[in-house]
C-alpha positions, 0 to 999 in steps of 0.5 A: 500500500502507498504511504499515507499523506496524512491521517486525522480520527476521520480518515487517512488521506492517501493522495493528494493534488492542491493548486495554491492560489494566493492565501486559498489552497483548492485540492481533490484528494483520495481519502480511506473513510474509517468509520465507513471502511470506504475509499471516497473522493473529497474535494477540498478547500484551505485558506490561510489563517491566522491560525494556521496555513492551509486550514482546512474548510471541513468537507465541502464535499466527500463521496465515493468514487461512483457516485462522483462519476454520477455527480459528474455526468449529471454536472456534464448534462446539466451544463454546469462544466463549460464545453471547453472544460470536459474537452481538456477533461477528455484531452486528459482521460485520452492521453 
């Protein structure tokens, strides 16, 4: 099994993509749920603080990697992604 990135009393984070844009970090990260023994897909949100960089906003959004693809292609029919976002998301999936 690959190392653990980071693990709290919720889950283990297992892998990680962050961009930084000034004092707001966004990420999608893969994450072992504990309490319900499942891998999920969590898009997640960090800003800086006084506290502490990269606070992390507590789950806008956690969810199995099915019903992200669902979320997803309801999102697609919805238009609520631009034309030119699944493009480059297709460029991607085809490379």
């Amino acid at each position: 099994m690959n190392k653990v990135v980071k693990e709290t009393r919720y889950c283990k984070v297992l892998r990680q993509a962050k961009i930084r844009d000034n004092n707001v970090v966004y990420g999608i990260e893969k994450i072992f749920v504990k309490e319900l023994n499942q891998e999920e897909i969590r898009f997640v949100y960090f800003k800086d603080t006084i506290m502490r960089e990269e606070q992390l906003v507590a789950r806008p959004l956690d969810l199995p990697e099915d019903d992200l693809i669902k979320l997803m292609e309801v999102s697609i029919k919805q238009n609520v992604f631009s034309k030119e976002f699944v493009g480059k998301l297709k460029d991607i999936i085809s490379k």
